[in-house]
C-alpha positions in Angstrom: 13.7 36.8 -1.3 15.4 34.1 0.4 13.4 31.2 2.1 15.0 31.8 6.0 11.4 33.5 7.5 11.1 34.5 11.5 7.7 33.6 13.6 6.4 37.0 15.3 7.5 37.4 18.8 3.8 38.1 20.0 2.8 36.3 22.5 5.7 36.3 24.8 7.6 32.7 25.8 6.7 31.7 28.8 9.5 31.6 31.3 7.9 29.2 34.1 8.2 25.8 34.8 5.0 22.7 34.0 4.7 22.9 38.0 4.5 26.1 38.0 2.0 26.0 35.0 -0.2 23.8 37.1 -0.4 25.7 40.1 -1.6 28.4 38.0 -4.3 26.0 36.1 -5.6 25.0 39.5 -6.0 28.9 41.0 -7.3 30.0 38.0 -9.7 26.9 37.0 -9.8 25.4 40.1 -13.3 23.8 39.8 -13.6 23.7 35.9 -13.3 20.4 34.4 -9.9 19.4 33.8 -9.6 15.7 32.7 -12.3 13.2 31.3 -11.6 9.4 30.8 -14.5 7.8 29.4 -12.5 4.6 29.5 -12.1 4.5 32.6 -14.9 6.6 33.8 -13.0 9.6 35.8 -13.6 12.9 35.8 -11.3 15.6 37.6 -11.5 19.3 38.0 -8.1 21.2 38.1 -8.0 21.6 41.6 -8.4 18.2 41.8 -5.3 17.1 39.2 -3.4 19.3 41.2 -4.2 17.3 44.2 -3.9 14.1 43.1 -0.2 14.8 41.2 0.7 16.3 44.7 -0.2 12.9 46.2 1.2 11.2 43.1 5.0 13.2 43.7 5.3 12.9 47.2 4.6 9.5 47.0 7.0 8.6 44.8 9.5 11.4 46.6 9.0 8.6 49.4 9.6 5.9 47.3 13.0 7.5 46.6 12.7 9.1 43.3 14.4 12.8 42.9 15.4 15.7 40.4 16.7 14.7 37.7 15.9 11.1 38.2 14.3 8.9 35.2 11.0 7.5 35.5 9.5 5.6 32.7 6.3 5.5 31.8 4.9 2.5 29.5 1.1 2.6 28.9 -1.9 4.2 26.5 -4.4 6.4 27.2 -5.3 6.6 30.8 -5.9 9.4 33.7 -2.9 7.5 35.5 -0.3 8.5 32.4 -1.8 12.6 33.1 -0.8 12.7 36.7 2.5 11.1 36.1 3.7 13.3 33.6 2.6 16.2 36.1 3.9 14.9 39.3 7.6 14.0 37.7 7.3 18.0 36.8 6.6 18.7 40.8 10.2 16.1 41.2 11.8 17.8 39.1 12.3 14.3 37.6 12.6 13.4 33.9 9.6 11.3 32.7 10.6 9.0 30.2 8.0 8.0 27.8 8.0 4.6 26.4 5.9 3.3 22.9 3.2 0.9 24.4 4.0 -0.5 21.2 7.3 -1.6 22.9 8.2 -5.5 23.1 11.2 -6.7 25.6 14.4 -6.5 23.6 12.8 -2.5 23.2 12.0 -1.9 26.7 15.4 -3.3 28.0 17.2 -1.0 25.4 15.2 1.8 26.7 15.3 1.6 30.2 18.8 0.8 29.8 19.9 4.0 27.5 17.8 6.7 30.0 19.0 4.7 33.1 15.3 4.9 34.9 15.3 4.6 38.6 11.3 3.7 38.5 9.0 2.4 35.4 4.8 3.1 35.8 3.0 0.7 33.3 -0.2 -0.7 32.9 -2.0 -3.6 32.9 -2.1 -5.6 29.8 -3.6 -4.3 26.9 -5.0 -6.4 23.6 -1.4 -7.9 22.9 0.9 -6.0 25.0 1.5 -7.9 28.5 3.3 -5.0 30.1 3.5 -7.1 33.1 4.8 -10.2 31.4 7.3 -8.4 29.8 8.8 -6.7 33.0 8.3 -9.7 34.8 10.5 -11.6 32.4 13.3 -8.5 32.6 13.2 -8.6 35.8 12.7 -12.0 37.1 13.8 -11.0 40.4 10.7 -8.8 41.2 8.9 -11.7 42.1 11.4 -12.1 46.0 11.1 -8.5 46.3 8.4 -8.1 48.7 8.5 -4.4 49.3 9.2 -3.1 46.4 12.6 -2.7 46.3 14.3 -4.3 43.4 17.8 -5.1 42.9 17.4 -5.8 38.9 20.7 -7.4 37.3 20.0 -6.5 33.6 18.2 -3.4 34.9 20.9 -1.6 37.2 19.2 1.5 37.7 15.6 0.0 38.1 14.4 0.0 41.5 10.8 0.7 41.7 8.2 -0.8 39.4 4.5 1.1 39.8 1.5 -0.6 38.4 -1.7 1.0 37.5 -5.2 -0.7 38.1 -6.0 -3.1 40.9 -4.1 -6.4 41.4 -0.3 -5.3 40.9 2.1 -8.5 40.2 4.1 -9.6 42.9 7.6 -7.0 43.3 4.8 -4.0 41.8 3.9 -1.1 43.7 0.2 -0.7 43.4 -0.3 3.2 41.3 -2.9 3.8 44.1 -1.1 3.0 47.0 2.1 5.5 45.3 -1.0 8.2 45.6 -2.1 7.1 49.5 1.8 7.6 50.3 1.7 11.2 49.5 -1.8 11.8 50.5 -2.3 14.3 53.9 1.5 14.6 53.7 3.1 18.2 54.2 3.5 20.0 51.3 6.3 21.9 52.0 8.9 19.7 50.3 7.4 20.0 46.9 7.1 24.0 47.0 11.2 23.7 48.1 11.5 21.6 44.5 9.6 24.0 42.7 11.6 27.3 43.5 14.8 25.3 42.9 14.0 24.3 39.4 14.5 26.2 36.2 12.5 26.1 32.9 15.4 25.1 31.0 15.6 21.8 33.2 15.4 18.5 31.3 11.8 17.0 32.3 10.9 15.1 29.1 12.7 12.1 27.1 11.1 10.5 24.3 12.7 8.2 21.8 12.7 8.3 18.1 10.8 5.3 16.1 14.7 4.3 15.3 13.4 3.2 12.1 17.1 3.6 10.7 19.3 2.8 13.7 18.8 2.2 17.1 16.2 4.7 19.0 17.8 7.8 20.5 16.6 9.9 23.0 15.3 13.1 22.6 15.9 15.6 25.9 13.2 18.1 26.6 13.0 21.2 28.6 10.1 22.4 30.6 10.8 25.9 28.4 10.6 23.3 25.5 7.3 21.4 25.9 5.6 24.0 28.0 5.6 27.0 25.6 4.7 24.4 22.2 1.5 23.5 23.7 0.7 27.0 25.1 2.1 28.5 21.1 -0.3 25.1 19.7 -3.4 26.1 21.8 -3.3 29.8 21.1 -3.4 29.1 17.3 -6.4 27.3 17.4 -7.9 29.8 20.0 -8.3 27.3 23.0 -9.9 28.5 26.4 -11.6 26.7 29.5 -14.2 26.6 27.8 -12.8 24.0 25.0 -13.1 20.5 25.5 -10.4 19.1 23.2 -10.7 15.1 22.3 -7.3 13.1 22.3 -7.3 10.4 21.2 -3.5 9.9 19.9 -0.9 8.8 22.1 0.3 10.4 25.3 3.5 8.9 25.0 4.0 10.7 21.7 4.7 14.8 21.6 1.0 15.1 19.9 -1.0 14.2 23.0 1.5 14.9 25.3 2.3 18.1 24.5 -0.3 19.4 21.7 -2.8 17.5 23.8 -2.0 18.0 27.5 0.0 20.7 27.7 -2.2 23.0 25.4 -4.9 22.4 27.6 -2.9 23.1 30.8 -1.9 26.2 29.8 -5.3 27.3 28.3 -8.1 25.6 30.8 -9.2 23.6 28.5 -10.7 20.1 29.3 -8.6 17.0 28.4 -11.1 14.5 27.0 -9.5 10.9 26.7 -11.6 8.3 24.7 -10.1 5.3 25.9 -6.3 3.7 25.6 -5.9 2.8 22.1 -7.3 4.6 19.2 -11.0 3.5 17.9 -12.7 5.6 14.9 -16.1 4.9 16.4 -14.9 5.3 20.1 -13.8 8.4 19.3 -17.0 9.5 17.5 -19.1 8.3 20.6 -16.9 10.7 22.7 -17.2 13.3 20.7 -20.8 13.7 20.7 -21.6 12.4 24.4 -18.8 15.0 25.9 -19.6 17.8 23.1 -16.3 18.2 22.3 -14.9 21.3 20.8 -11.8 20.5 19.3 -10.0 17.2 18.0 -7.1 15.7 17.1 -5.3 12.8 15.1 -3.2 11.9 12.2 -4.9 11.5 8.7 -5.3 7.9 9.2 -7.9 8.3 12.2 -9.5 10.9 10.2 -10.0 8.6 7.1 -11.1 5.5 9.7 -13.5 8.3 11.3 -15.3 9.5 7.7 -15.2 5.9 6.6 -16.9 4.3 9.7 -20.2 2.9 8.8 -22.2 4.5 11.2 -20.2 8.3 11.1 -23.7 9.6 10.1 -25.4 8.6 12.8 -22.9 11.2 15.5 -23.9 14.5 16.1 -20.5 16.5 15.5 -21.9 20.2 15.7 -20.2 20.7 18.6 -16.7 20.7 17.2 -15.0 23.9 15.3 -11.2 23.2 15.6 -8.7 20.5 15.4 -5.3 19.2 14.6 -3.9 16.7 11.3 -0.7 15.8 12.0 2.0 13.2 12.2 2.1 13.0 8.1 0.8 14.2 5.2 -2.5 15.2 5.5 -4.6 14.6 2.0 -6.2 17.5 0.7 -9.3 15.1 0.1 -9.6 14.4 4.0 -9.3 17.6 4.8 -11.9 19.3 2.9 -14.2 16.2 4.3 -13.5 17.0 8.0 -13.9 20.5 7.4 -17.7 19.6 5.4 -18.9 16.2 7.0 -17.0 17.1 10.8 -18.1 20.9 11.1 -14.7 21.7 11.7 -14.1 24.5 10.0 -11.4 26.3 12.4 -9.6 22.7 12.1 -5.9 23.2 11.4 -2.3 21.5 10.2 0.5 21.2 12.2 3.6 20.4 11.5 6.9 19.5 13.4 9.5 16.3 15.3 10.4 15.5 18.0 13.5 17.2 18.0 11.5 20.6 18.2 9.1 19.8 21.0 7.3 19.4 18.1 5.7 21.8 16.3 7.4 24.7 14.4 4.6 25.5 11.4 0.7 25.6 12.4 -1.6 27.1 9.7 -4.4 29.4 11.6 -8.1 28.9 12.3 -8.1 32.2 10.0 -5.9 31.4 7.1 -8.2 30.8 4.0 -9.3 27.5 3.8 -7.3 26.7 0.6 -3.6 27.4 2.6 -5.1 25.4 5.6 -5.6 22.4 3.1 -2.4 23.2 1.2 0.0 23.3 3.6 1.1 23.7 6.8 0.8 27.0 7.4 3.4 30.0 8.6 6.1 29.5 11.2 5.0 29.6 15.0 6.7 32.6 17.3 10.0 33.1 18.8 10.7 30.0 15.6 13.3 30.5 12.9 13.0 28.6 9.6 15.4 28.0 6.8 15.3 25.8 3.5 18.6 24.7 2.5 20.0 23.2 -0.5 23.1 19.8 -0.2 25.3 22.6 0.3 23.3 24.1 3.2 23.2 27.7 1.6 19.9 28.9 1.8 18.0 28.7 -1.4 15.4 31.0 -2.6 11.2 31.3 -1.8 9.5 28.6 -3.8 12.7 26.2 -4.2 13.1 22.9 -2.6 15.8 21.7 0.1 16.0 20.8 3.5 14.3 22.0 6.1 15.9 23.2 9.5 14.4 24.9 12.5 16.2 27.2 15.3 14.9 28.8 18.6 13.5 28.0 22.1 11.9 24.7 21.0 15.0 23.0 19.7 16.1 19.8 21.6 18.3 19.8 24.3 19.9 17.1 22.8 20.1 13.3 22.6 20.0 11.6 25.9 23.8 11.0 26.1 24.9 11.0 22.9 27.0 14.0 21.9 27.8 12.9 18.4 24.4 12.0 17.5 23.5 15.6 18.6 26.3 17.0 16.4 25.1 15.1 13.3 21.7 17.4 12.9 21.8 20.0 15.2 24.7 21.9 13.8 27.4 25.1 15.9 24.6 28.0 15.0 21.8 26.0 16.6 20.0 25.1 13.7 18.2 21.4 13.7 18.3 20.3 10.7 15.2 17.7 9.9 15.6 15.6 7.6 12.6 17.2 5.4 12.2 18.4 1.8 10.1 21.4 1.6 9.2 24.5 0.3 8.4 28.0 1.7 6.4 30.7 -0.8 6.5 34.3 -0.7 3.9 34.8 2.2 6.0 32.7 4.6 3.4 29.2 3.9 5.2 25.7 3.9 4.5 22.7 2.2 6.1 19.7 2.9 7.4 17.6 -0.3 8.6 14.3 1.2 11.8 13.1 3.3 15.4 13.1 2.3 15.2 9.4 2.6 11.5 9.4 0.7 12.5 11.0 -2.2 12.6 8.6 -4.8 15.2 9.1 -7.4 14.2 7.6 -10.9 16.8 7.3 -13.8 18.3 10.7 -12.1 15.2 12.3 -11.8 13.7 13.4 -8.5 10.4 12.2 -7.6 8.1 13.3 -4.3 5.7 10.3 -3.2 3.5 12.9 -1.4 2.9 15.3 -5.2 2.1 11.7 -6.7 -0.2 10.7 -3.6 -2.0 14.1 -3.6 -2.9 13.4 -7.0 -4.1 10.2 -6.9 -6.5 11.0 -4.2 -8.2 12.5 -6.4 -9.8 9.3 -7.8 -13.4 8.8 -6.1 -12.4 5.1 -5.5 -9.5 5.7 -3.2 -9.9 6.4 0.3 -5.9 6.3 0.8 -3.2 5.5 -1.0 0.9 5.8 -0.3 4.2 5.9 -3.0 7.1 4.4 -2.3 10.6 3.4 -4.3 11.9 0.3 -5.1 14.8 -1.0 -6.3 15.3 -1.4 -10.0 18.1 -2.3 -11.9 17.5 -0.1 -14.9 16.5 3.5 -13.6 17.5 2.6 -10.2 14.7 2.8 -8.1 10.8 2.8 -9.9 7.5 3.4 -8.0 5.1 1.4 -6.2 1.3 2.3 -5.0 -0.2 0.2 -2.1 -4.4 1.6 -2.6 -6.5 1.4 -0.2 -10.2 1.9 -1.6 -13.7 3.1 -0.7 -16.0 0.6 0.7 -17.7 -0.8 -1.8 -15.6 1.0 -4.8 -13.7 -1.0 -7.8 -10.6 -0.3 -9.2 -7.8 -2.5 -11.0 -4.4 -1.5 -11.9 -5.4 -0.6 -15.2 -8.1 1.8 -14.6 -5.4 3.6 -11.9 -3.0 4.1 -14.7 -5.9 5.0 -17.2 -6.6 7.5 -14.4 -2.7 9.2 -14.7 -2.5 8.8 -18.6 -2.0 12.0 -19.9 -2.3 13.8 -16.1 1.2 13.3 -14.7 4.4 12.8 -16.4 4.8 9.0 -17.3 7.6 8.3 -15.1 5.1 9.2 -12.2 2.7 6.4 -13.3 3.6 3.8 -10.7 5.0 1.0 -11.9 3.4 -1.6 -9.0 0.1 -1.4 -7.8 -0.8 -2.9 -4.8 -4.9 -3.1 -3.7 -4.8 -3.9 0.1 -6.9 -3.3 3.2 -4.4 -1.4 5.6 -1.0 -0.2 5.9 1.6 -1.2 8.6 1.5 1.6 11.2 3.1 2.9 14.3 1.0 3.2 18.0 1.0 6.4 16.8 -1.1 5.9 13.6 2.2 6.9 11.2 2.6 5.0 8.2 5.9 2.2 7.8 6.8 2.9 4.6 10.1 1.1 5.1 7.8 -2.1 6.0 5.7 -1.7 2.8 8.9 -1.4 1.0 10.5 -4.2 2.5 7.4 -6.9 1.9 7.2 -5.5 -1.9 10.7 -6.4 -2.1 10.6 -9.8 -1.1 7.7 -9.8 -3.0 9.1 -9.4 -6.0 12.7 -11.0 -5.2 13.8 -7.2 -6.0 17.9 -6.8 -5.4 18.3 -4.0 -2.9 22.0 -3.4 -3.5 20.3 -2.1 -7.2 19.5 0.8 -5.7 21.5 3.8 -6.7 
């Protein structure tokens, strides 16, 4: 049996658009509670988002902005970024969403490559001056007195929005965008709606570019809409959940997982402030008795390891998502015992397919929830492919590719980019090494780019990892290559430990000898007390790799 499996085509795809979805959401659930921000204390039933993005997209309809337009958005966590996303969907415009991570050079390329007519940011947050940056962009904002900017780095730019109170000078105030559209006819935006199509682009989001510049990934309503309605039927979501996000909106997991699962389900979206905090999070969870959660395997960890986790009552949860990497079979088993989640689930997917194609069920049997990443979601191909791209056999490694209504449109403008993974019969190829056994379960072994070859020998950081997490003194640890000028490329382990724990390089390899093969045994060990990550919580190895190389004064060109 060959590893190319077929998702079930039960439920069916939704053929509607997100407006469409939330005109729904707001008949059906009309005085249920839709939204919570606990950082910014607002609370909002869905007849009451559907008001407010109604306001929101005539508004900005007045302020000029129209089907297929780009509007960027370039904030965290806030009620602002929900009825944004939903009133570009009324438009018919594309919402571009932009990593608050962002500094200038990053922003200009961005707003730049989409060509966005309008940007919605936030005030400053910790390090990021949104409004600084802009400001400095677009120096002439500060002459244009209503609003209308004529931007000469920024063509395209007219309209910058501000959330909070106090906008800069040139910035439209985010409530005075809603008091534009507020008491005005209606009409207009049900003339939109019947005009636009589900496989209309509404979503761009760009790729970390940590190997080349960022490129754009194009979303359709059909995309996004029916991934978070496949995501929320998996873990059995209804109005009645009340699902904690606190991962990124401007990334597909709250976006999409997050926003759209609910919106399609009921369910309440509970946001626990704008940038992640383990004991935040816990707070939110127990206060709003939330049913469901979600975050990548480092907020997990930072959640167990908190000092005062014991102190949270956490009954109220039974489901969940780990995603965005690896998820250690350690952690997981803790979530499920110390969290109560024992519906909780792995998902797995990019950007490039909207995202998720594999989810393992709330019924699957513990040990294939905490093994891999369960069976491929509906209307979803899946094939494993060897260098060749023939399709190898169940239980064999090769590349992972993906075909079916959640593929990309493509990237934003850029046909050969496109060409380069998405091949003539539709299949996105992803870049991942993985396997698929003879019930249709996938584990992911590593990246192409991950795999560390060793005198000619193929090694997965992610096998080694699971291993090593084994150790009762480490709380997280991650492999990497380096370059070496005798085998090519040897290992490296950056640890990070249990509070309180004590472990030298020594005892680590003590703890292999004799386990796994010796040309698994790391050959540098690094103790430290966090790894570089990404707003979105994922792990730079290419940082780690690069400090450990001018570390050690290591020659990359040695590198076979």
């Amino acid at each position: 049996m060959n590893s190319h499996v077929t998702g079930p085509a039960e439920p069916a795809l939704l053929d509607t658009t997100i407006c469409e979805a939330l005109d729904r959401a707001a008949e059906q659930w009309g005085d249920r509670p839709a939204l919570v921000d606990r950082g910014q204390n607002v609370r909002l039933s869905w007849g009451e988002v559907l008001e407010r993005t109604e306001d929101l997209a005539l508004g900005l309809r007045d302020l000029g902005l129209g089907r297929g337009d780009r509007i960027g958005i370039w904030s965290l966590n806030r009620y602002e970024w929900m009825l944004t996303q939903f009133a570009a969907a009324k438009l018919g415009a594309i919402l571009v969403t932009i990593n608050p991570a962002y500094r200038a050079s990053e922003l200009e390329f961005v707003l730049k490559e989409a060509g966005c007519a309008m940007i919605v940011l936030s005030p400053s947050f910790k390090t990021s001056d949104f409004t600084g940056m802009i400001r400095d962009l677009v120096p002439e904002m500060a002459a244009a007195g209503d609003g209308n900017i004529c931007s000469a780095r920024l063509p395209a730019l007219r309209r910058v929005i501000q959330m909070g109170p106090d906008p800069v000078p040139g910035a439209i105030a985010f409530a005075d965008v809603e008091l534009r559209g507020r008491g005005v006819d209606r009409a207009p935006l049900a003339s939109l709606a019947s005009a636009l199509g589900a496989e209309d682009p509404i979503n761009i989001q760009f790729t970390s570019g940590t190997t080349g510049l960022p490129k754009g990934v194009t979303l359709s309503h059909r995309n996004i809409l029916n991934n978070g309605y496949f995501t929320g039927e998996t873990i059995a979501l209804t109005a009645d959940d009340r699902l904690c996000i606190p991962v990124p909106l401007y990334h597909c997991f709250g976006l999409v997982m997050g926003n759209l699962a609910c919106l399609t389900h009921g369910s309440t979206m509970v946001y626990v402030g704008e940038g992640f905090d383990a004991l935040a999070t816990l707070e939110t969870v127990e206060a709003e008795r939330c049913t469901a959660l979600y975050g990548v395997p480092t907020m997990f960890i930072a959640e167990l390891d908190h000092p005062r986790f014991r102190e949270f009552d956490l009954t109220s949860l039974r489901t969940g998502i780990m995603a965005g990497s690896p998820c250690p079979l350690e952690v997981m088993h803790k979530v499920v015992d110390a969290m109560h989640m024992d519906e909780v689930t792995i998902a797995y997917g990019m950007t490039e397919t909207s995202p998720v194609s594999f989810q393992s069920n709330i019924s699957d049997p513990l040990e294939r929830r905490v093994s891999t990443v369960g069976r491929v979601h509906p209307h979803l191909e899946v094939k494993i492919v060897d260098a060749e791209g023939r399709t190898v056999p169940r239980g064999e490694k090769g590349e992972l590719c993906t075909r079916g209504y959640s593929v990309m449109l493509g990237y934003w403008e850029k046909p050969d980019a496109t060409a380069s993974v998405l091949d003539t019969d539709g299949w996105m190829h992803s870049g991942d090494l993985a396997t698929i056994d003879e019930e249709g379960y996938c584990n992911i072994v590593g990246r192409l780019k991950d795999m560390v070859i060793r005198g000619g020998e193929n090694l997965y950081p992610r096998e080694i990892e699971e291993f090593l997490y084994r150790h009762p003194a480490i709380s997280d640890v991650q492999i990497f290559g380096l370059p070496d000028k005798k085998y090519g490329e040897e290992l490296c382990a950056w640890v990070i430990l249990q509070e309180g724990a004590s472990l030298d390089e020594e005892g680590l390899r003590d703890f292999c000898s004799g386990q796994i093969a010796h040309q698994k045994v790391p050959r540098y060990v690094r103790f430290v007390e966090g790894y570089p990550l990404t707003v979105s919580g994922k792990v730079q190895k290419f940082l780690m790799r690069e400090a450990m190389i001018e570390e050690l004064g290591l020659e990359i060109d040695a590198t076979a």
